[in-house]
TIVO-2410 file (N, C-alpha, C; in nm, 3 decimals):
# residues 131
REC num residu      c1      c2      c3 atome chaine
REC   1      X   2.526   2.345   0.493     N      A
REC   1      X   2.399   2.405   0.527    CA      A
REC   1      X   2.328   2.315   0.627     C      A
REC   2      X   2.262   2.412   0.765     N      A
REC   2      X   2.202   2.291   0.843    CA      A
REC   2      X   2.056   2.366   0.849     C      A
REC   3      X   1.972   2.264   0.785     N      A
REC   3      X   1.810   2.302   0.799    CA      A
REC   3      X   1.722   2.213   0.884     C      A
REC   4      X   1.639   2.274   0.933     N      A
REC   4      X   1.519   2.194   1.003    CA      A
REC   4      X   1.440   2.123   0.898     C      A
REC   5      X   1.426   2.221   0.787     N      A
REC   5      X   1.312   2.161   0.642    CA      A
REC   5      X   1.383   2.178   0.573     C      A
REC   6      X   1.367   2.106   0.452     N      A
REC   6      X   1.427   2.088   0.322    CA      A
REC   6      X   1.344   2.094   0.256     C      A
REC   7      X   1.320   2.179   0.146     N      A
REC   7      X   1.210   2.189   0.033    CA      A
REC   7      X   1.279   2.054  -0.102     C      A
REC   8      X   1.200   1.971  -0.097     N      A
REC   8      X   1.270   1.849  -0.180    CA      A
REC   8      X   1.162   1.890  -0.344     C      A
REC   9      X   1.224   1.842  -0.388     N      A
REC   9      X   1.165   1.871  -0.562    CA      A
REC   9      X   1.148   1.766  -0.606     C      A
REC  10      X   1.008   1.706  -0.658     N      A
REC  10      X   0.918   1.571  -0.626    CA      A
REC  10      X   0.881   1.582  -0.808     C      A
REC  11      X   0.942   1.481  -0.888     N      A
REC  11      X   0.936   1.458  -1.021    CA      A
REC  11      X   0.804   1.529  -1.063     C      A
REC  12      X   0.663   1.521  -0.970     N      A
REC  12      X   0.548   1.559  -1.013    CA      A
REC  12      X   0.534   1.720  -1.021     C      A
REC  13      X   0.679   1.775  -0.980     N      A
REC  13      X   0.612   1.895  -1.022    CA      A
REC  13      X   0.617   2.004  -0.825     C      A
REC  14      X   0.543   1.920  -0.789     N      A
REC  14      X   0.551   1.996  -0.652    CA      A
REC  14      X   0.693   1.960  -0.498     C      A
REC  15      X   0.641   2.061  -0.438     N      A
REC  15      X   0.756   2.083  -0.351    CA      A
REC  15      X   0.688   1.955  -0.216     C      A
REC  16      X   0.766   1.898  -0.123     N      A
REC  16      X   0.765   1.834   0.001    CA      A
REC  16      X   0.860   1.846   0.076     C      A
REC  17      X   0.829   1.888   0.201     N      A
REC  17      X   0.883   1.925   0.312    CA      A
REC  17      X   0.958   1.824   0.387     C      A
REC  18      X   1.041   1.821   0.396     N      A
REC  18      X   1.126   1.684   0.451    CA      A
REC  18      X   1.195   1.743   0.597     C      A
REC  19      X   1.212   1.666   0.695     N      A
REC  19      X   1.261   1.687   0.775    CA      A
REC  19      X   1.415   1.651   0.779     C      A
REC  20      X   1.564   1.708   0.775     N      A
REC  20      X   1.663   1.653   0.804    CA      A
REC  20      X   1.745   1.723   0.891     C      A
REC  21      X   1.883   1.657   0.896     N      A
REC  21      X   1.974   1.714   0.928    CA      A
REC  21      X   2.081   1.828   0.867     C      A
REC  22      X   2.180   1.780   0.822     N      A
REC  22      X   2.272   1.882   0.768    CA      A
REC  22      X   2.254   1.799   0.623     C      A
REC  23      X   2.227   1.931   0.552     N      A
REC  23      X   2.202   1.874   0.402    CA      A
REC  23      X   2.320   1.943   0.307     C      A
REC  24      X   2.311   1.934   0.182     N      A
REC  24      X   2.405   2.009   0.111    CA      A
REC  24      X   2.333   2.045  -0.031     C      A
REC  25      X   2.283   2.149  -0.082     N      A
REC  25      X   2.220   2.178  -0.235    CA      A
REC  25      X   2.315   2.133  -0.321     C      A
REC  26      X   2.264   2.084  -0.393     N      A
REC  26      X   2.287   2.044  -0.564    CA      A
REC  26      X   2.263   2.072  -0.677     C      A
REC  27      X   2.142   2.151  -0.603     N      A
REC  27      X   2.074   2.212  -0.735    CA      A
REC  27      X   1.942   2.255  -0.703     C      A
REC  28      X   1.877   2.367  -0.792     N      A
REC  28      X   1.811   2.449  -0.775    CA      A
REC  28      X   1.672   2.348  -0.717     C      A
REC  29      X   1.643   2.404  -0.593     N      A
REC  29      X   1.556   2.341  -0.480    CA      A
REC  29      X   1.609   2.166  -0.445     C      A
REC  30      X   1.735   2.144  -0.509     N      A
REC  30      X   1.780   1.995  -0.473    CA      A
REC  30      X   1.831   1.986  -0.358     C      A
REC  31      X   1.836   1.860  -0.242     N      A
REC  31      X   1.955   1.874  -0.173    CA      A
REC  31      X   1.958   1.696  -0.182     C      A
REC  32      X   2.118   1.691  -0.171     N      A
REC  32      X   2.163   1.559  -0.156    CA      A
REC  32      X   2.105   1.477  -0.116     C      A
REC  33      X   2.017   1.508  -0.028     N      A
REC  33      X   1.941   1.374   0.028    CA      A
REC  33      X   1.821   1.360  -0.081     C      A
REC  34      X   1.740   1.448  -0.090     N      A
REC  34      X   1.644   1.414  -0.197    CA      A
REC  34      X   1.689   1.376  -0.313     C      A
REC  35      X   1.784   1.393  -0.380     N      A
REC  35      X   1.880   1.314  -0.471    CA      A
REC  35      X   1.895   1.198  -0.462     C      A
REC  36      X   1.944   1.158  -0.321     N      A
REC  36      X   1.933   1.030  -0.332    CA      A
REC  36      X   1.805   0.936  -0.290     C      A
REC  37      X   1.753   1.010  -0.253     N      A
REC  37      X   1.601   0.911  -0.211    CA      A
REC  37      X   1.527   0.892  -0.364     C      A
REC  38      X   1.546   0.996  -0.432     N      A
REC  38      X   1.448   0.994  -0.596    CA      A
REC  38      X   1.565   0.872  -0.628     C      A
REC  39      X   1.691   0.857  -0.643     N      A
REC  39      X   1.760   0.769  -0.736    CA      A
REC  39      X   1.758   0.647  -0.716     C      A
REC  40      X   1.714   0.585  -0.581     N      A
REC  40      X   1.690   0.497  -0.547    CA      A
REC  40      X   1.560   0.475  -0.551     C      A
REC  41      X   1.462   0.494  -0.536     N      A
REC  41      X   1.304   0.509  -0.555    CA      A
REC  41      X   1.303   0.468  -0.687     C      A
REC  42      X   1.358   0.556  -0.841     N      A
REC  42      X   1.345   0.531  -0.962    CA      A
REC  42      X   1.430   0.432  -1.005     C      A
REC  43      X   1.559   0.422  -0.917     N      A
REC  43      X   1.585   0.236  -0.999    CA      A
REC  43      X   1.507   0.149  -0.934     C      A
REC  44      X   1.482   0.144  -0.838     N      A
REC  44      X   1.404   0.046  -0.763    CA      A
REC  44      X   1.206   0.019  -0.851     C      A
REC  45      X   1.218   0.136  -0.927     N      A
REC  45      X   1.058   0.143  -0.961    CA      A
REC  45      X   1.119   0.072  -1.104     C      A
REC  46      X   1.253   0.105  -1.172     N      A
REC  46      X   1.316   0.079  -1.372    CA      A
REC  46      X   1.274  -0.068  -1.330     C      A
REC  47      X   1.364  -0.073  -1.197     N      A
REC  47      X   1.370  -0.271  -1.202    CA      A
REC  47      X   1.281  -0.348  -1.150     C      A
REC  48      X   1.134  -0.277  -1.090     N      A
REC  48      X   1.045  -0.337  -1.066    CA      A
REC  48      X   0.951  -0.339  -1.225     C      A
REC  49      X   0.942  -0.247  -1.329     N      A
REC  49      X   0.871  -0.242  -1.430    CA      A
REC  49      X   0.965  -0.316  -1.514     C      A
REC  50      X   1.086  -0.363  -1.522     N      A
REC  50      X   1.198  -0.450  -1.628    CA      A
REC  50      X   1.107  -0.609  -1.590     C      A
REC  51      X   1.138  -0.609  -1.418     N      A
REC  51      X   1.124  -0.748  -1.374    CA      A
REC  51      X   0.953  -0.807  -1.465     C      A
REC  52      X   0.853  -0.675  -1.454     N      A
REC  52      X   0.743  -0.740  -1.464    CA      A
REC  52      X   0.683  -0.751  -1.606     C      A
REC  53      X   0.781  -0.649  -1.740     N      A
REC  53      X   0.740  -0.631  -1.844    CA      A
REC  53      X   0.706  -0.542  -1.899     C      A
REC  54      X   0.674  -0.473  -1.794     N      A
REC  54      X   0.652  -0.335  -1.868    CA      A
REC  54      X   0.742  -0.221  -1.918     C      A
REC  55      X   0.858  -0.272  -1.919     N      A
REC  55      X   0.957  -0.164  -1.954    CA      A
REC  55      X   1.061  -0.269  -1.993     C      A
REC  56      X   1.128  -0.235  -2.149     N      A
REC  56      X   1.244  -0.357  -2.200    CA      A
REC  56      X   1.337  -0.240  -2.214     C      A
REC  57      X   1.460  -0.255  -2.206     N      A
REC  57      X   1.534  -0.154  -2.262    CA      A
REC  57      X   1.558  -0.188  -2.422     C      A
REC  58      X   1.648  -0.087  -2.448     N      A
REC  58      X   1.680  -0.115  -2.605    CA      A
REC  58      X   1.854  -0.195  -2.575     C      A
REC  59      X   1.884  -0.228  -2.724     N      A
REC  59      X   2.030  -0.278  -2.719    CA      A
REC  59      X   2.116  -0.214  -2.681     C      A
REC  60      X   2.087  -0.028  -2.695     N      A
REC  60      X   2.236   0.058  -2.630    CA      A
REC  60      X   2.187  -0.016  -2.526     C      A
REC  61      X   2.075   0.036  -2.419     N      A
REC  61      X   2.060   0.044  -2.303    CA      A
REC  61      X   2.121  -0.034  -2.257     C      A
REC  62      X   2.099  -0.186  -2.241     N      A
REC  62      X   2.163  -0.315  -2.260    CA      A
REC  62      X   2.305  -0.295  -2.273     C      A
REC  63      X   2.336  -0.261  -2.367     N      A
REC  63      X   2.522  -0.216  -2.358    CA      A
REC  63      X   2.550  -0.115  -2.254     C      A
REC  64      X   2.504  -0.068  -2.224     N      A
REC  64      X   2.561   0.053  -2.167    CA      A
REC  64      X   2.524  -0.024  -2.032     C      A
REC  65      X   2.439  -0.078  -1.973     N      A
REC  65      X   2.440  -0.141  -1.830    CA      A
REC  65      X   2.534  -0.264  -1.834     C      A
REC  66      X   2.571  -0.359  -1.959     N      A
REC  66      X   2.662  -0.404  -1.943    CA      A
REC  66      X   2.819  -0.378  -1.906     C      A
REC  67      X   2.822  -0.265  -1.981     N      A
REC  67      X   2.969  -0.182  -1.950    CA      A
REC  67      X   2.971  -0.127  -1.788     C      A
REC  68      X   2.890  -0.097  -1.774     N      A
REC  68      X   2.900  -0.027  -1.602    CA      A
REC  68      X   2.854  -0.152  -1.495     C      A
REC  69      X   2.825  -0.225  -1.579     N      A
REC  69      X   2.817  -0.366  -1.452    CA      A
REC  69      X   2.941  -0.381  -1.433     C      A
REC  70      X   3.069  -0.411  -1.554     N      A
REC  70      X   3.160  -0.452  -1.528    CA      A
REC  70      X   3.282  -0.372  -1.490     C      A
REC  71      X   3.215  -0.269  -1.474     N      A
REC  71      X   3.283  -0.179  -1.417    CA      A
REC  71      X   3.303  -0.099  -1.304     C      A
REC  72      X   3.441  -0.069  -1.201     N      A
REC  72      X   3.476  -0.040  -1.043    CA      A
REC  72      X   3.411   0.162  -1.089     C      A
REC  73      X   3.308   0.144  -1.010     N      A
REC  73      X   3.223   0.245  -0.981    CA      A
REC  73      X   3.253   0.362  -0.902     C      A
REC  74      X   3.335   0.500  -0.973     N      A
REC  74      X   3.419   0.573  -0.917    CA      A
REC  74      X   3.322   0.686  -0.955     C      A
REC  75      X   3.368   0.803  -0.904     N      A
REC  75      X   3.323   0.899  -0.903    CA      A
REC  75      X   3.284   0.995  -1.038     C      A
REC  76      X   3.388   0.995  -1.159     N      A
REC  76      X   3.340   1.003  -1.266    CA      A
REC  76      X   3.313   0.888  -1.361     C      A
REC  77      X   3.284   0.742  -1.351     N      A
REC  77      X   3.265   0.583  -1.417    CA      A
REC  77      X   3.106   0.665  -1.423     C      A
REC  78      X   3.028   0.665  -1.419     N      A
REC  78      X   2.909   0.731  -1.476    CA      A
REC  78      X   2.921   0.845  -1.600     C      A
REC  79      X   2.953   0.931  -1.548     N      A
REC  79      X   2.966   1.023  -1.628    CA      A
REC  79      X   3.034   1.012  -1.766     C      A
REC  80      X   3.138   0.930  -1.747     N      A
REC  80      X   3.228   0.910  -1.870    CA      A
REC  80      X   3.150   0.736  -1.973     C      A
REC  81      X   3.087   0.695  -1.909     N      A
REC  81      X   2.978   0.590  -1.980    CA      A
REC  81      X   2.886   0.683  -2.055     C      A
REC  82      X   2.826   0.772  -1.967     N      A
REC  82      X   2.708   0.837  -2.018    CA      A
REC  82      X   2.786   0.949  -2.077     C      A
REC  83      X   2.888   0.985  -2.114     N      A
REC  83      X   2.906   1.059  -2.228    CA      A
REC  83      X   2.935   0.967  -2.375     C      A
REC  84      X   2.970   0.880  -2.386     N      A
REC  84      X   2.987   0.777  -2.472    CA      A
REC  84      X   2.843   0.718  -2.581     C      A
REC  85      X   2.730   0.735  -2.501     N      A
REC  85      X   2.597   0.692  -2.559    CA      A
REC  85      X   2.546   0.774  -2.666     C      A
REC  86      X   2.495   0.737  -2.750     N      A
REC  86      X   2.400   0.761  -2.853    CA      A
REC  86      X   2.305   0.824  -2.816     C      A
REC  87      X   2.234   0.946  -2.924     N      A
REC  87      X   2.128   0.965  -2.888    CA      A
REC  87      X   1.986   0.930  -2.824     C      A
REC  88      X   1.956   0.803  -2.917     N      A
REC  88      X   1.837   0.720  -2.887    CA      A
REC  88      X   1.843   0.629  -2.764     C      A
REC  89      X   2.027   0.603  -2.679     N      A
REC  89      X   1.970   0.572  -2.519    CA      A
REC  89      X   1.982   0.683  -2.442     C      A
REC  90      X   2.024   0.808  -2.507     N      A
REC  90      X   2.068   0.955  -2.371    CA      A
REC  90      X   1.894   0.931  -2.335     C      A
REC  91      X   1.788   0.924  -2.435     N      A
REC  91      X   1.697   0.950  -2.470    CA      A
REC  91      X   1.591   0.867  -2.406     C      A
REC  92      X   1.658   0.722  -2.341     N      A
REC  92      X   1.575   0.630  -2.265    CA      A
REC  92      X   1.584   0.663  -2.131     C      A
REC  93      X   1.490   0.517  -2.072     N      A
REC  93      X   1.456   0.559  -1.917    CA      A
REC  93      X   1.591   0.518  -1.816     C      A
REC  94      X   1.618   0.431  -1.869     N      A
REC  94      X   1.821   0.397  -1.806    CA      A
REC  94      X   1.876   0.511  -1.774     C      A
REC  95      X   1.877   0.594  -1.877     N      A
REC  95      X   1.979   0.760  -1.882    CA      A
REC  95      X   1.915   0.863  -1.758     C      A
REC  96      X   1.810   0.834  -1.764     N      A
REC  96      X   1.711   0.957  -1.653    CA      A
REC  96      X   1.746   0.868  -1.569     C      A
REC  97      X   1.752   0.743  -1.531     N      A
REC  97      X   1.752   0.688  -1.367    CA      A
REC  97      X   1.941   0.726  -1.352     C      A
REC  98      X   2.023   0.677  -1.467     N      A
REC  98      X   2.159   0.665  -1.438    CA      A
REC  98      X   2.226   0.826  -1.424     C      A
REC  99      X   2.125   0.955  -1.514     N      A
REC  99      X   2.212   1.050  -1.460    CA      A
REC  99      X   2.265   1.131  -1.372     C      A
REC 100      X   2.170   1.079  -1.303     N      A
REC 100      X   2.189   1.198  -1.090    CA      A
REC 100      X   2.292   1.098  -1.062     C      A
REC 101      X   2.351   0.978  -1.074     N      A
REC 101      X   2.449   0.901  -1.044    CA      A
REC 101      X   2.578   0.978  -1.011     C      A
REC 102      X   2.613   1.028  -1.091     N      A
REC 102      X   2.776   1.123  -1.097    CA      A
REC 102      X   2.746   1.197  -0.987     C      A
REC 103      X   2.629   1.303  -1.009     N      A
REC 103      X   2.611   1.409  -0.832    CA      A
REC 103      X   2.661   1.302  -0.755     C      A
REC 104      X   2.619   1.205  -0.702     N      A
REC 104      X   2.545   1.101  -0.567    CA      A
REC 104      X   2.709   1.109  -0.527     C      A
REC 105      X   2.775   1.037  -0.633     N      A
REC 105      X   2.897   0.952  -0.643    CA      A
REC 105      X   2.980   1.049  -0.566     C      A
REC 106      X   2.991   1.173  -0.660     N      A
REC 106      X   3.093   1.279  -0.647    CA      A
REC 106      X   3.052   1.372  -0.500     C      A
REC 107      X   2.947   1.319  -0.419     N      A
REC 107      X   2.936   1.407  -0.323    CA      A
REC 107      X   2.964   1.288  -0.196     C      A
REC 108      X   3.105   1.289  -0.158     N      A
REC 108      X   3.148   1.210  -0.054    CA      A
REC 108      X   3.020   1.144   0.064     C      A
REC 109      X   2.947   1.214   0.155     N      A
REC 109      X   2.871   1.181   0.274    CA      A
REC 109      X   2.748   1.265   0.206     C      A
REC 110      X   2.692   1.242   0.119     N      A
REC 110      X   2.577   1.230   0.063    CA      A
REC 110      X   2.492   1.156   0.190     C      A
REC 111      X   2.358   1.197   0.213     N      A
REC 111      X   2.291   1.065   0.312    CA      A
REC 111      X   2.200   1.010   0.239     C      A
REC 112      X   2.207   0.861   0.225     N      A
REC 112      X   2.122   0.757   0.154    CA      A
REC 112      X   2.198   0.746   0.059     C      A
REC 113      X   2.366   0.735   0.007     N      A
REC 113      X   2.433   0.759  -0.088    CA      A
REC 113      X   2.463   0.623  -0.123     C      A
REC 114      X   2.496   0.518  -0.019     N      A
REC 114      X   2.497   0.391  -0.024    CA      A
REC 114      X   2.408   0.304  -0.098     C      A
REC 115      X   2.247   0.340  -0.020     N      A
REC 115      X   2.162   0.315  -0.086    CA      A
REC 115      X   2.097   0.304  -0.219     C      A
REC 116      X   2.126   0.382  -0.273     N      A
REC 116      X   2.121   0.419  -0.414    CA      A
REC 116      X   2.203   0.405  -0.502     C      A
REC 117      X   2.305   0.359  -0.466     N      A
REC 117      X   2.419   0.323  -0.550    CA      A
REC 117      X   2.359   0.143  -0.525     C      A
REC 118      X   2.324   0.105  -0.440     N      A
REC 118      X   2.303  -0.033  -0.432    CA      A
REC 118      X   2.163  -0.085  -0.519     C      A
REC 119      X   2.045   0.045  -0.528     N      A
REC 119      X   1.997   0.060  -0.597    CA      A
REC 119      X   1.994   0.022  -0.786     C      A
REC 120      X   2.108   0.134  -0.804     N      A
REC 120      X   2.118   0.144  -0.915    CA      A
REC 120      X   2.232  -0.006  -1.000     C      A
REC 121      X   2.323  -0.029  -0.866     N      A
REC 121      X   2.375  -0.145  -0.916    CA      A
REC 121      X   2.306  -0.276  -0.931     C      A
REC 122      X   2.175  -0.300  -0.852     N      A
REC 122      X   2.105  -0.388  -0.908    CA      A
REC 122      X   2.006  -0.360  -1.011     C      A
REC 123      X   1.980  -0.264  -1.019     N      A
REC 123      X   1.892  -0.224  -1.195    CA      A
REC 123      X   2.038  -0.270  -1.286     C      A
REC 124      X   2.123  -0.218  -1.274     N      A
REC 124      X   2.262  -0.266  -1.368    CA      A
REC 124      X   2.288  -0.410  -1.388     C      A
REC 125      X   2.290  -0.461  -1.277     N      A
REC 125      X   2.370  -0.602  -1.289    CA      A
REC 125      X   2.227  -0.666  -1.326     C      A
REC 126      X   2.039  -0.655  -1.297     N      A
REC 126      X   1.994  -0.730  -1.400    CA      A
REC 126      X   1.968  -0.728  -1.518     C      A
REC 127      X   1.967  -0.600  -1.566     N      A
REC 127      X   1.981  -0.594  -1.678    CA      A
REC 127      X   2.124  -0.618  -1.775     C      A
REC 128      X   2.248  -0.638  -1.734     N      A
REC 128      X   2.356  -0.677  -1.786    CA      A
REC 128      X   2.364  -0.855  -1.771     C      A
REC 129      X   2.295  -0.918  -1.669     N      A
REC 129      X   2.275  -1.042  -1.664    CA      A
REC 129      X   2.189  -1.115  -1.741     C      A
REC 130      X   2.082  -1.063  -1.793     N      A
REC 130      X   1.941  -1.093  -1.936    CA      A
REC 130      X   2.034  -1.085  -2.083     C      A
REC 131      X   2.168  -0.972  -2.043     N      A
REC 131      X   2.167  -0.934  -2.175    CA      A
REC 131      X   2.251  -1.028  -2.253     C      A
***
């Protein structure tokens, strides 16, 4: 799909108009790029509120970023971690930042796909490094 605007779907609820190139939907009002700009935005915000205190994970959480630290980051290595978890971390803020991961992964030339994976691997590796 090639659009002038992209209607992006903004956690708060409302729509923003983005300007791109050739995008690809993901999901209902999603497109790959806004996918990856939110996934990087929200690890970048997990590991700015970890760094300062305001947000601890629990012990899954902690396990579960340990396991995917040490682990070669493939296209389903998300998905198959995050089917493995317990209720009470599906249920934390780790799981909401780590689950758009699998889309990102699994969509080859994603744009900002890099980014957000670099993102999310440093929310991972500090929190697997504390733990």
């Amino acid at each position: 799909m090639t659009a002038k605007i992209a209607k992006t779907w903004v956690k708060a609820g409302r729509f923003v108009d983005r300007y791109v190139g050739a995008v690809q939907i993901v999901g209902l009002h999603v497109t790959t790029l806004a996918l990856t700009e939110a996934l990087a935005r929200d690890a970048a915000s997990l590991l700015a509120a970890y760094d300062v205190g305001t947000w601890m994970p629990t012990e899954g959480e902690r396990n579960l970023a340990d396991g995917l630290a040490r682990a070669h980051w493939g296209p389903g290595t998300p998905r198959a971690f995050l089917r493995e978890v317990s209720l009470e971390v599906r249920s934390g803020r780790l799981v909401e930042v780590l689950d758009p991961v699998a889309t990102v992964l699994e969509t080859a030339e994603a744009p900002g796909r890099d980014g957000a994976v670099v993102a999310l691997r440093q929310l991972v590796d500090a929190l697997a490094a504390d733990g």
